[in-house]
C-alpha positions in Angstrom: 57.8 180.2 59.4 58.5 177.0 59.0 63.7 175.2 56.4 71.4 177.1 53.1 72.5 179.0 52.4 74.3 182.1 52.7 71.5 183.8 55.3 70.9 180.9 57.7 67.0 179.6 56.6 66.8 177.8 60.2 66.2 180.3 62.9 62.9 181.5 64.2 63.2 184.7 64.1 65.9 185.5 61.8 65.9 185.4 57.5 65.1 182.2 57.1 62.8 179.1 58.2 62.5 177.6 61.4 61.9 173.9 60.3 65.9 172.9 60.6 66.0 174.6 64.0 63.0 172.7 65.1 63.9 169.3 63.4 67.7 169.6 64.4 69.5 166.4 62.1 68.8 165.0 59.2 66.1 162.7 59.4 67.0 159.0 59.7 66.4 156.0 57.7 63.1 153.9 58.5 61.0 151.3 56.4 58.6 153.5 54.2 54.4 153.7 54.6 51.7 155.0 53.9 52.7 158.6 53.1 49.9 160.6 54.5 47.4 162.2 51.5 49.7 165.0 49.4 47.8 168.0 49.9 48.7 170.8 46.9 46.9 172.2 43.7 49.5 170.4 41.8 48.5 167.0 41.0 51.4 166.1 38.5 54.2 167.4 40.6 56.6 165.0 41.3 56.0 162.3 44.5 58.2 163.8 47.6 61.2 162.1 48.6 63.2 161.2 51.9 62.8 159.5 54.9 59.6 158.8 56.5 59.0 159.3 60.4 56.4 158.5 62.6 53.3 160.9 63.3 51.3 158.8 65.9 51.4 155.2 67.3 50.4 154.2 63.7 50.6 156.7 60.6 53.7 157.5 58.6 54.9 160.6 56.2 57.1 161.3 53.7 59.4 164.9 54.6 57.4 166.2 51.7 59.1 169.6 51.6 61.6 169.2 53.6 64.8 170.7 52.0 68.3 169.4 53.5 71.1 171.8 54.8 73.2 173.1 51.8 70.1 172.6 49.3 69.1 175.5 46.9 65.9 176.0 45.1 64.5 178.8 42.9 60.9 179.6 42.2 61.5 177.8 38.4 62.9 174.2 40.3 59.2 172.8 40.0 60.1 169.7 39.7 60.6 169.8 43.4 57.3 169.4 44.8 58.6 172.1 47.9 58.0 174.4 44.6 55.6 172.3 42.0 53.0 172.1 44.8 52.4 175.4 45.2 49.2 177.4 44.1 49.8 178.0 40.5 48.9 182.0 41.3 51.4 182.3 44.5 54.0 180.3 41.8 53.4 182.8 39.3 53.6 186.2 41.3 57.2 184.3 43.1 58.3 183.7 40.1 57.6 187.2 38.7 59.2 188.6 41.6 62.0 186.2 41.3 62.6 187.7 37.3 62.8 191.5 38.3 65.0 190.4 41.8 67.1 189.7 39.5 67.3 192.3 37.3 68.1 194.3 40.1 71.0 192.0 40.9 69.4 190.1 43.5 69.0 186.3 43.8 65.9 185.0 45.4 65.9 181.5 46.9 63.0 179.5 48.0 63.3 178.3 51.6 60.6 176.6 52.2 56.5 176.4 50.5 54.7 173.4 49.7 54.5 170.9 52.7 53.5 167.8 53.3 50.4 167.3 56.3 53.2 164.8 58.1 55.6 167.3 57.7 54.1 170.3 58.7 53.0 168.0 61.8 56.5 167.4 63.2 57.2 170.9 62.7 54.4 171.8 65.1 55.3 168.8 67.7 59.1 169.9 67.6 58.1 173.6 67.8 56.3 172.4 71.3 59.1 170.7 72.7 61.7 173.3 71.9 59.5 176.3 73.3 57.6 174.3 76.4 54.0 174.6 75.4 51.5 174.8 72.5 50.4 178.3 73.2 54.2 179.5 72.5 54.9 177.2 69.6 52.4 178.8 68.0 53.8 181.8 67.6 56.5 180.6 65.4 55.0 177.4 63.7 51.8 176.4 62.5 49.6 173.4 63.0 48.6 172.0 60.1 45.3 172.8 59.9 46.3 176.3 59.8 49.6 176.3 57.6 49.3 178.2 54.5 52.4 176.2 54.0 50.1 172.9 53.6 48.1 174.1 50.9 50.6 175.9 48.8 49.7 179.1 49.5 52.9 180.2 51.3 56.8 180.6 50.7 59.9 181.4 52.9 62.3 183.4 51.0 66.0 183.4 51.1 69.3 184.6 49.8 71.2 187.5 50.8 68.9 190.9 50.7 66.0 188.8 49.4 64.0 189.3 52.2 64.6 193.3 52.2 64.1 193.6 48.4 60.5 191.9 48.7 59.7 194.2 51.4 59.8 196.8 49.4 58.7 195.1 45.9 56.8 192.4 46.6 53.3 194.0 46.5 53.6 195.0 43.1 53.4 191.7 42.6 50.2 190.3 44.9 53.2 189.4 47.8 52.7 190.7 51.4 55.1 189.6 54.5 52.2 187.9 56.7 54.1 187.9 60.2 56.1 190.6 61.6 58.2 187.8 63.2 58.9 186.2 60.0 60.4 188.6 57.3 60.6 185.5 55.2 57.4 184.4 55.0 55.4 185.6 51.9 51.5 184.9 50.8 50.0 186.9 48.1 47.2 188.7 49.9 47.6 192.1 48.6 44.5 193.7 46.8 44.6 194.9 43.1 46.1 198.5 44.0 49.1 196.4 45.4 48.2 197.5 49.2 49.1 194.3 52.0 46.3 193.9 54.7 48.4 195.0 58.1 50.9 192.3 59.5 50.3 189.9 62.2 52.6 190.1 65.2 52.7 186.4 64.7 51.2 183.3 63.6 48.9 183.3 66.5 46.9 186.3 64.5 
């Protein structure tokens, strides 16, 4: 979907991710606690940081993965857990990518990948109120028990001509656009000849 840049990352259906559009300001202070359990292949990866919000009368999250306006991440910034957390495969196909993108003179940013549970949850409860119902917010954002995003299994790519350069490279490397709503949003589902299964019209399937 889902969150700088020089191609806006927080529309819906634009280059980008949707989390800023749904979240709208920076989070606000609050006391910190309990940060819901981390939920990522990468155990070492450093803690997330920033301001925890409410997800229920009683539980509390970190923005694990949550990336402010005007940040920039690469697939090699792993000490940010947005990219540490992600599934060491998906890290190393991204990163891959990332190498020859570059080659080619483009730059590919990470948008969004790795998210926290709490996170992701907002996301979901702020795509509800901004399109009316749960039916159409899931179209453009996730729940968490469905978010590829959760388990590090998905990334939101950024930068100006990423997104049309991993159109047309990405499966060489295992990476297939999932949605055809989302031309950011990358998984690596593509089989060992480098074919991409067909695209969902959304994230409803």
């Amino acid at each position: 979907m889902s969150v700088r840049r020089k191609v806006p990352r927080l529309t819906v259906v634009a280059v980008g991710c949707a989390c800023a559009a749904l979240l709208g300001a920076a989070p606000s202070q609050a006391d910190p606690g309990t940060d819901d359990t981390l939920v990522g292949p990468s155990a070492t990866a450093a803690e997330p940081s920033g301001e925890p919000f409410g997800i229920g009368p009683t539980a509390t999250d970190t923005f694990g993965g949550y990336l402010p306006e005007g940040a920039t991440l690469t697939a090699f910034d792993v000490e940010n857990p947005t990219v540490g957390r992600l599934d060491p495969p998906l890290l190393a196909a991204v990163q891959e990518a990332t190498r020859r993108a570059a080659s080619d003179g483009i730059a590919v940013e990470i948008n969004s990948g790795w998210r926290s549970v709490g996170f992701q949850q907002r996301l979901f409860d702020d795509g509800v109120r901004t399109y009316g119902s749960v039916e159409t917010a899931r179209q453009f954002v996730a729940s968490p028990q469905t978010s590829m995003h959760v388990v590090g299994r998905a990334v939101d790519v950024g930068g100006p001509d990423a997104a049309a350069w991993m159109a047309r490279n990405g499966p060489r490397f295992g990476l297939c656009q999932v949605y055809a709503n989302e031309l950011w949003h990358y998984e690596l589902t593509a089989d060992a000849a480098g074919a991409c299964p067909p695209m969902k019209p959304n994230a409803t399937g």
